[in-house]
C-alpha positions in Angstrom: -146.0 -128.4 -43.0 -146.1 -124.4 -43.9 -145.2 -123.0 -47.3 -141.3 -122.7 -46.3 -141.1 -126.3 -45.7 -142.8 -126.9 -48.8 -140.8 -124.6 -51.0 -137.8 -126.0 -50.1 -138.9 -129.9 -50.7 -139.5 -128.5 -54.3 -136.2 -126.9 -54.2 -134.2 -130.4 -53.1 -136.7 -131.7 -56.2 -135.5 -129.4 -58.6 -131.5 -129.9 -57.4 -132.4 -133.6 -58.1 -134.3 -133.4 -61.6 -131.2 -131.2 -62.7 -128.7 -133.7 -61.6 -130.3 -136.1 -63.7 -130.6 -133.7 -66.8 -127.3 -133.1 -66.5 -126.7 -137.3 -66.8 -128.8 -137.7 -69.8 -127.5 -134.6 -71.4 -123.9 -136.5 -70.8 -126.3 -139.3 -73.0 -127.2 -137.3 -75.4 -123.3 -136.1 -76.4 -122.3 -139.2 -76.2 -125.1 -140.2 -79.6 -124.3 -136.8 -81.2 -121.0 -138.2 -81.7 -121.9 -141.6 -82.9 -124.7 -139.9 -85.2 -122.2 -137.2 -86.6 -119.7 -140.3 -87.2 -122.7 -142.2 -89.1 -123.9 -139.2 -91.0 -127.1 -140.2 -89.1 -130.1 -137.9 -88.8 -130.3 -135.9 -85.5 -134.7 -136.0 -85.7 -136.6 -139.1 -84.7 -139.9 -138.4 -84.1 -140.6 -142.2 -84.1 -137.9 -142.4 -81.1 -139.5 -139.2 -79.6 -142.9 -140.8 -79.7 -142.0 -143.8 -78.2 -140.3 -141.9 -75.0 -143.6 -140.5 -74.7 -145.7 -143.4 -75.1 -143.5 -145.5 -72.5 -143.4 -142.6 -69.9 -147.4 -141.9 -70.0 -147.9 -146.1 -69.2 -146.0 -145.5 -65.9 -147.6 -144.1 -62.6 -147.6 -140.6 -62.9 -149.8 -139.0 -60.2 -151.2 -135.5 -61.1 -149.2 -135.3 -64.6 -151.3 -136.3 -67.7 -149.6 -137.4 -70.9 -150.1 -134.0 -72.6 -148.3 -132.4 -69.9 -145.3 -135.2 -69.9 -145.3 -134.4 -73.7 -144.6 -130.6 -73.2 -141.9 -131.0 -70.8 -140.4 -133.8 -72.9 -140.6 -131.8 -76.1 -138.8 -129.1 -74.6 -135.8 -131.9 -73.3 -135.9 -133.5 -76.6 -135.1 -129.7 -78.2 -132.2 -129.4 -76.2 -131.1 -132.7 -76.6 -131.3 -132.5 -80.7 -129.2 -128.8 -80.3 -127.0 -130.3 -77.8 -126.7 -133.4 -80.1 -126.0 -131.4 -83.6 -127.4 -127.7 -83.9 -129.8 -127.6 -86.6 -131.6 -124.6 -88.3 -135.0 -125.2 -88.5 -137.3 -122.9 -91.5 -141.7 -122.3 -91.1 -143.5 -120.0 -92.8 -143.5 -116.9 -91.0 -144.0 -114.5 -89.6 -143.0 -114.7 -86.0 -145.9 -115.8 -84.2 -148.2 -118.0 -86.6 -149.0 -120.7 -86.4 -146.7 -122.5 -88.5 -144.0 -121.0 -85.9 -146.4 -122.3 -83.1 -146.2 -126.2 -84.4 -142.4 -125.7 -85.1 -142.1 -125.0 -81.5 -144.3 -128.1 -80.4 -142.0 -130.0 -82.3 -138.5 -128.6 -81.7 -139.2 -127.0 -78.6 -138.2 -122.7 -77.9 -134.5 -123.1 -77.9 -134.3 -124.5 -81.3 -132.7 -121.8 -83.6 -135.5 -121.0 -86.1 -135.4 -119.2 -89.3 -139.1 -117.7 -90.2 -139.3 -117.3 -93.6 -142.1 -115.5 -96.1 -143.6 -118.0 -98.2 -143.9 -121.7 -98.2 -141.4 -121.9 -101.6 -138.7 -120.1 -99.7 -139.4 -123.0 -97.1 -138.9 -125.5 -99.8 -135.6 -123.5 -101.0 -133.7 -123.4 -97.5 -133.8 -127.2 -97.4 -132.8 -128.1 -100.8 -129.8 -125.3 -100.2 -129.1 -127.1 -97.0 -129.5 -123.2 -95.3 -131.9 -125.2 -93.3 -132.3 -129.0 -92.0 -135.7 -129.1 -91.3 -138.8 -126.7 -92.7 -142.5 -126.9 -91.8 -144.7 -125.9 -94.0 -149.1 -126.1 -94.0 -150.6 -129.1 -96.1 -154.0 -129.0 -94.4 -156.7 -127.1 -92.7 -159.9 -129.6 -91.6 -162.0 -126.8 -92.1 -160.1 -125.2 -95.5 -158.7 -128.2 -97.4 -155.6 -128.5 -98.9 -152.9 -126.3 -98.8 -152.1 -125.8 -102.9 -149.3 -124.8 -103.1 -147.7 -126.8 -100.6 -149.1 -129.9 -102.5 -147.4 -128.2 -106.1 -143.8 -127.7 -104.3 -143.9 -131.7 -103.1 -144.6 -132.8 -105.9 -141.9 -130.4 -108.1 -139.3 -130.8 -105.3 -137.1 -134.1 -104.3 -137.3 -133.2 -100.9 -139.5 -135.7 -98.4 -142.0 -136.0 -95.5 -141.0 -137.0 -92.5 -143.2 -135.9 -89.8 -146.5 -134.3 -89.2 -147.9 -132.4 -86.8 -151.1 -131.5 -86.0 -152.6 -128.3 -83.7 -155.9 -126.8 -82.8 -156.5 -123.3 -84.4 -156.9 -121.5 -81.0 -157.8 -117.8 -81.6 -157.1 -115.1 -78.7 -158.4 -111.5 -78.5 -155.6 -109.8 -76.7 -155.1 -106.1 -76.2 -153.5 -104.2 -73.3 -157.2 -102.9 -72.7 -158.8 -103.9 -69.2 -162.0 -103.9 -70.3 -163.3 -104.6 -74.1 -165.5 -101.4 -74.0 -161.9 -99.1 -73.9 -161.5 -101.3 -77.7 -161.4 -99.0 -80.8 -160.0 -101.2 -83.2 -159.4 -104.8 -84.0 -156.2 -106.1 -86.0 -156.1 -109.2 -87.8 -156.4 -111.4 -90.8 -159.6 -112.2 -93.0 -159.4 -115.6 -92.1 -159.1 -115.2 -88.6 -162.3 -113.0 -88.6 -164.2 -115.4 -91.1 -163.3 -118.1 -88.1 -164.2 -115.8 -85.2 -167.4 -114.7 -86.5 -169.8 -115.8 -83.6 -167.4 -114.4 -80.9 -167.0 -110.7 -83.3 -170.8 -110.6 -83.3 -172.0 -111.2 -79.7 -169.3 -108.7 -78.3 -169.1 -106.6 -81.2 -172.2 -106.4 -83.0 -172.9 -103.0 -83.4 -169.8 -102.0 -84.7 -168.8 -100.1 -87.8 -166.8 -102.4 -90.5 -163.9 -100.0 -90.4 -163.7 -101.5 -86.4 -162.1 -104.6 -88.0 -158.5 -103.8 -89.6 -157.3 -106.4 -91.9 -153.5 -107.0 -92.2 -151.2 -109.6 -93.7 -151.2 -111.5 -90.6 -152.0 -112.3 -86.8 -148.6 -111.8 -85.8 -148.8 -108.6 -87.6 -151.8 -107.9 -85.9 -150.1 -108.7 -82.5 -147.5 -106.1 -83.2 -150.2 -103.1 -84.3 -151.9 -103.9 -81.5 -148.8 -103.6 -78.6 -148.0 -100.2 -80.2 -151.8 -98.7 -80.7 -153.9 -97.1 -77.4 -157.2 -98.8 -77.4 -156.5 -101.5 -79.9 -156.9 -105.2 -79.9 -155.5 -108.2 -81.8 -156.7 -111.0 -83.2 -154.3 -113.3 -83.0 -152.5 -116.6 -82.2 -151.4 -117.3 -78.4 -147.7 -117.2 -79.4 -148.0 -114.1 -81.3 -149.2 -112.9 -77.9 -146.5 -113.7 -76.0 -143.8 -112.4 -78.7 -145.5 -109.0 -78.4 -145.8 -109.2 -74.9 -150.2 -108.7 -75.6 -152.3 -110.4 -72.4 -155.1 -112.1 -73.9 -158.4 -110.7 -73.0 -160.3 -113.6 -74.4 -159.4 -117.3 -75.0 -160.7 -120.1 -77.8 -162.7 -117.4 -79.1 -163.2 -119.3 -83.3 -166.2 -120.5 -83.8 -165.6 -123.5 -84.5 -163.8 -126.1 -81.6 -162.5 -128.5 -84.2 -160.7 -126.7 -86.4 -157.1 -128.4 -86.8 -154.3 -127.6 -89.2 -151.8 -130.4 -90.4 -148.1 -129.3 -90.8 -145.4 -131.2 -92.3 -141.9 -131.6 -91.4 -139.6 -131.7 -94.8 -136.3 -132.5 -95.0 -133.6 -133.9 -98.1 -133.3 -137.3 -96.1 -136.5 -139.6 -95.8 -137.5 -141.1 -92.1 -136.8 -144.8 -93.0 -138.4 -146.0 -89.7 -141.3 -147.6 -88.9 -143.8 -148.0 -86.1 -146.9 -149.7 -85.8 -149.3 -146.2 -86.9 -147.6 -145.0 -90.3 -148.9 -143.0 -93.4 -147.1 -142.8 -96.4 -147.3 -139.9 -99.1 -146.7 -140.4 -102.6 -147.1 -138.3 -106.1 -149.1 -140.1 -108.9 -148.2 -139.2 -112.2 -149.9 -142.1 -114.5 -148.4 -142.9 -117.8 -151.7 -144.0 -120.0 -153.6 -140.7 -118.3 -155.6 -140.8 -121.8 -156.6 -144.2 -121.4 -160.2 -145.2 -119.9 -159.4 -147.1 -116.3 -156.2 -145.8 -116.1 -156.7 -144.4 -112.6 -159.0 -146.8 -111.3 -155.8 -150.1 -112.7 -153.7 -148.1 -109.9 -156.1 -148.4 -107.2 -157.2 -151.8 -107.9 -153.6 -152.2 -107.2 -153.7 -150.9 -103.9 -157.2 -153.1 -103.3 -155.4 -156.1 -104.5 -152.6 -155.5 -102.0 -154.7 -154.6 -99.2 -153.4 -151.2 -98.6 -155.7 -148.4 -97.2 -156.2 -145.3 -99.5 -156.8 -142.3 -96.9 -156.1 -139.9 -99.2 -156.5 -138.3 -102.6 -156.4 -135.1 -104.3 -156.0 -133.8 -107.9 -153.7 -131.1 -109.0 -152.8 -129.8 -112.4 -149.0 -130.5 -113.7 -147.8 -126.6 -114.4 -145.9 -127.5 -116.8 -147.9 -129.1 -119.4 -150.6 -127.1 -121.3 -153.3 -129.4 -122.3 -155.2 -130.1 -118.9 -153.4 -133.3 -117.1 -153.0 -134.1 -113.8 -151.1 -135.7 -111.2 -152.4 -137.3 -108.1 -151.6 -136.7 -104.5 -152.4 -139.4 -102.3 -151.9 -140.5 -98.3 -151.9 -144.7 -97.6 -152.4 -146.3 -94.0 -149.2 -148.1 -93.8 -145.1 -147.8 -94.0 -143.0 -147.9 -97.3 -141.0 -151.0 -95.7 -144.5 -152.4 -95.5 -144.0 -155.2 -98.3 -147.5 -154.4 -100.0 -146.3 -150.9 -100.0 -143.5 -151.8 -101.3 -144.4 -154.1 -103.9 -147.1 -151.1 -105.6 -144.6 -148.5 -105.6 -141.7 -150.6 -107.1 -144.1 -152.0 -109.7 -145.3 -148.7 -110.3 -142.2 -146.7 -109.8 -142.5 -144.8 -113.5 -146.0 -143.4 -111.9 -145.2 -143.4 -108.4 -143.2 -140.2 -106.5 -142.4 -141.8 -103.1 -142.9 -138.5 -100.6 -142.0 -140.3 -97.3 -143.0 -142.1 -94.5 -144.1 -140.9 -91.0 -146.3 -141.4 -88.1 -149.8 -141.1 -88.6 -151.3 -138.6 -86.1 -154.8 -138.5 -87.2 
């Protein structure tokens, strides 16, 4: 069999895969309806998941799962915007990597709205100017996001999804070779995290080489306008600017993950065998000795797995307390869940519920 014959196999392939897209796009209007009727949320990640999960235990030859989970990503974005178009906020800019896990979730034909700080996020769902916003909560390497952590627990808004991505850093110029390189663009961070790669190939180099900017997506865009320059940058904020990479998986580090969560005004009331939940701890007797320690006997007592916990200053109060953020292995319909935060529901800020990817 020559190439021709082979090319048009693929072709009679393709005519079939479309007929059936077509079919469960047919599906897929059909729910939209029924969920618009309902008032029911157009996002399951749980559902999603499962789709996944049940595909990857079938034969399927060359593909691996993470490759039947980016096509199916992709189907499940035009499904949701076939279903009930949705405006989906990140913190921008165009090309981070807040943009990058909004598109590993909602796929590239979602209709995005990149916005400038992570309050702003917070702000387009509580106006309903947006259904969905991603927003950092944690870098492995980093720690906590603050002010991400501030805004959950000042906002009545919930959690219901995360996602988590490798922090993949790219050199990418339009340069052939990296001696024609002047100048690189890019962030401090992205430098701190690249600083093995910067050293081995660019040791000898002046410090006004490296250009610090706001961002790698503004980095990206210097570096598509400027002769002899080079960008530090994400692989999405590559491709926006049209940039080839030079380099790939150039940080120094090959586990650095950031978590992202997915906020919206209506919690995820599903479960699924591998939940976390999120709540806010504000306790009442803060002043009294064991105060802390009476909560998490409670969640000893009831078997419940603290994975969690971090302390953050309440703004608004000017003689040093605290609240308490704090991640539990386990679903709020769990009934020890349950039990804790009803008991404790004058300390206790439920956050949401959602499947835990760690």
């Amino acid at each position: 069999m020559d190439i021709l014959d082979l090319r048009k196999n693929i072709d009679s392939v393709d005519d079939q895969i479309l007929k059936l897209l077509v079919q469960r796009m047919e599906f897929v209007e059909e729910i939209g309806k029924l969920k618009r009727g309902s008032n029911s949320a157009i996002y399951h990640p749980d559902r999603e998941k499962e789709i996944i999960e049940r595909l990857a235990l079938q034969p399927t030859g060359k593909l691996s799962k993470k490759a039947i989970e980016a096509i199916y990503l992709e189907i499940f974005g035009v499904s949701r915007n076939l279903e009930l178009p949705e405006i989906i906020s990140y913190l921008g800019p165009e090309g981070s990597f807040t943009h990058q896990a909004a598109e590993t979730r909602f796929g590239a034909i979602a209709d995005y709205v990149s916005l400038p700080s992570i309050q702003s996020v917070f702000e387009s769902i509580e106006t309903g100017r947006a259904k969905y916003g991603i927003i950092p909560i944690e870098n492995n390497q980093e720690g906590m996001v603050k002010e991400t952590l501030d805004l959950l627990f000042e906002k009545k808004l919930f959690i219901i999804s995360e996602i988590i991505i490798p922090v993949n850093f790219s050199l990418a110029t339009k340069e052939n070779h990296i001696g024609e390189i002047k100048k690189i663009y890019s962030k401090d961070i992205a430098f701190n995290q690249c600083k093995k790669f910067l050293g081995d190939y660019f040791g000898n180099k002046e410090e006004s080489f490296f250009v610090q900017v706001d961002s790698t997506s503004k980095a990206a865009q210097l570096a598509e306008k400027e002769e002899g320059s080079a960008a530090l940058c994400s692989h999405i904020a590559a491709k926006i600017h049209n940039l080839p990479i030079l380099f790939e998986n150039i940080q120094d580090s090959t586990s650095n993950h950031t978590r992202f969560f997915i906020i919206s005004k209506q919690a995820n009331l599903k479960k699924t065998d591998r939940d976390k939940t999120s709540i806010a701890v504000k306790l009442k007797n803060d002043d009294k000795p064991g105060a802390l320690v009476d909560l998490l006997k409670e969640f000893q007592d009831n078997n419940i797995n603290l994975l969690k916990i971090e302390s953050r200053p309440i703004k608004q109060i000017y003689d040093f307390k605290f609240w308490f953020y704090m991640d539990l292995e386990g679903n709020i319909l769990d009934e020890n869940i349950k039990n804790v935060i009803e008991h404790k529901k004058d300390e206790i800020l439920f956050l949401g519920s959602y499947m835990n990817l760690c």
